[in-house]
Steps between C-alpha positions, in 0.01 A plus 500: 500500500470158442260191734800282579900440427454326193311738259784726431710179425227388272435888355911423389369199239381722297598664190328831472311743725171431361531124588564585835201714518248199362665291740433703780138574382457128434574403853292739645191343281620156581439577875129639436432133260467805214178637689391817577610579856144653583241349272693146412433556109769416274793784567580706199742794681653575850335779706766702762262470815672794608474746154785566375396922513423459843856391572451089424815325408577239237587261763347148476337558794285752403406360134201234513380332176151689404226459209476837302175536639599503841837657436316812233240516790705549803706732345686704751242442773635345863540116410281427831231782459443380190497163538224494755286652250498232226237213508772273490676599827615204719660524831739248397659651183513819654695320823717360213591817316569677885724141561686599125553855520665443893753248409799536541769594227854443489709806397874385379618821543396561904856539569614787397850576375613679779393260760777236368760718521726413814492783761756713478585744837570854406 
């Protein structure tokens, strides 16, 4: 799943898989200004707000840059739940992880192979 048109096009650029992958880590930092989604510190890992074992994708919009404090300590705890715990909490980062994980992703492959097909009567 990709945020717009042009990231697959710019995924293509590169060499090797694990190019591609700091790439699109990178850009998800780049959007946070390399700060911790919940506590602002300097970002040192991505946290799935949704945990992965609780079914949470790999999707961009479900990774958010985190310290390892805040990532180690949320652990596999609801993102929100948790969140309104910490001493740190502000309504407006918390509005601005809800705004990240809703957006909308473009999926190349919505069409599926059948549906180009022409129809063809039996």
């Amino acid at each position: 799943m990709f945020n717009s048109e042009q990231e697959p096009l710019a995924l293509l650029i590169e060499l090797t898989p694990k190019l591609a992958k700091r790439r699109y880590r990178q850009s998800i930092y780049e959007a946070w200004d390399n700060q911790c989604a919940y506590c602002k510190a300097e970002a040192t890992s991505l946290d799935h707000v949704i945990p992965r074992f609780k079914s949470g994708s790999n999707n961009r919009n479900n990774l958010v840059p985190a310290c390892r404090r805040c990532n180690t300590n949320k652990a596999s705890t609801k993102m929100e739940e948790w969140y309104l715990q910490q001493e740190f909490f502000e309504q407006i980062q918390l509005d601005r992880i809800k705004a990240w994980t809703s957006q909308e992703l473009v999926d190349l492959f919505q069409e599926s192979y059948f549906n180009l097909q022409p129809n063809i009567a039996v």
